[in-house]
C-alpha positions as CSV (number, residue, x, y, z in Angstrom):
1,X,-93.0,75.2,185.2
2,X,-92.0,71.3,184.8
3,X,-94.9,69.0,183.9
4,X,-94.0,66.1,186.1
5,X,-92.3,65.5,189.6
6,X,-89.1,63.5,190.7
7,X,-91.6,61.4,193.5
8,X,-91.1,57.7,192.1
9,X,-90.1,57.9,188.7
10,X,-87.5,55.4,186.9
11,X,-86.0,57.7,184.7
12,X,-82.6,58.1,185.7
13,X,-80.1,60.7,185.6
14,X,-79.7,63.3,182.4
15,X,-76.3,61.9,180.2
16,X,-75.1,65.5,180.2
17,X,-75.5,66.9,183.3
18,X,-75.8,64.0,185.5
19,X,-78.9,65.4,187.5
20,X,-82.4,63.7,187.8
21,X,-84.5,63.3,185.0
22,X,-88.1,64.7,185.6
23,X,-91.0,63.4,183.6
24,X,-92.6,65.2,181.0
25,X,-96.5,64.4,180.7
26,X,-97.4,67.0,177.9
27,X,-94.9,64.7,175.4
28,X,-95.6,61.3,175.1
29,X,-91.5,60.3,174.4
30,X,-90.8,61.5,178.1
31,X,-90.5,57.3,178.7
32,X,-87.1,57.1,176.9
33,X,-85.2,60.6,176.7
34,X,-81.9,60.8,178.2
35,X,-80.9,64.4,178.4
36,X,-83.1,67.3,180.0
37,X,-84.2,69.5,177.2
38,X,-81.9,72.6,178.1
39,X,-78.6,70.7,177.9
40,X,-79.7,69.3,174.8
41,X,-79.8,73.0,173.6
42,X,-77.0,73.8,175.0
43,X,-74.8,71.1,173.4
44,X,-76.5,72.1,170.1
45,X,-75.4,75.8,170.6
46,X,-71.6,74.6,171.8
47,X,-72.0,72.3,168.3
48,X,-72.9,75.8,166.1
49,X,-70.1,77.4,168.0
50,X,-67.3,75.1,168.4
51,X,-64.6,77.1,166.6
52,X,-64.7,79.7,169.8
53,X,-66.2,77.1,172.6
54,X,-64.0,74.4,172.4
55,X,-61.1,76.3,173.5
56,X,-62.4,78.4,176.6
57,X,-64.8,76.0,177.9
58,X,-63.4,72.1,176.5
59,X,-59.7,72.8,177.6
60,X,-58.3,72.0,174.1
61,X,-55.3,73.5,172.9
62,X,-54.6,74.7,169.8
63,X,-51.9,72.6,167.9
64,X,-49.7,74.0,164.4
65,X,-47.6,71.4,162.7
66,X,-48.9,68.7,165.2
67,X,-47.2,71.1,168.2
68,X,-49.4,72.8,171.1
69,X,-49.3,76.4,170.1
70,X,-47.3,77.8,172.3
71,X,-43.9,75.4,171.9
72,X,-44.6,75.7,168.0
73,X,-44.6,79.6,167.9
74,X,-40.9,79.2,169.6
75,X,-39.7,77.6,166.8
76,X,-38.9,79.6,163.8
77,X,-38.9,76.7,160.6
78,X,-42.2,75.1,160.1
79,X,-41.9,72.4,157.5
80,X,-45.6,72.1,155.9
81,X,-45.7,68.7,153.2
82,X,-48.4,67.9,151.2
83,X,-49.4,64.6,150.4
């Protein structure tokens, strides 16, 4: 159960989520967090699993040879240079 309630506080809104912040009185840095502790963990736990995350829930594409995916497996010749 939360410690504190959303009644007059000046806390502001959670950078992840966007929702109210809600005080916590059982830690005395409640004053000047910015995230609600779950979407903290939950960005931590997309961090340790970004190679499978970012594709399904960030929208980002795969690229090979600087091509999205899917117009570089229609071409045939990939040139790969080294530098």
């Amino acid at each position: 159960m939360p410690s504190g309630v959303y009644e007059n506080n000046d806390l502001g809104e959670c950078g992840i989520c966007g929702k109210r912040m809600r005080p916590l009185l059982k830690n005395s840095d409640w004053k000047n967090r910015k995230y609600h502790v779950s979407c903290f963990k939950k960005i931590l736990a997309d961090i340790s699993n970004y190679n499978t995350v970012a594709f399904t829930k960030y929208g980002h594409i795969k690229k090979i040879a600087g091509l999205p995916e899917p117009e570089a497996r229609k071409q045939l010749e990939f040139k790969v240079e080294f530098e």
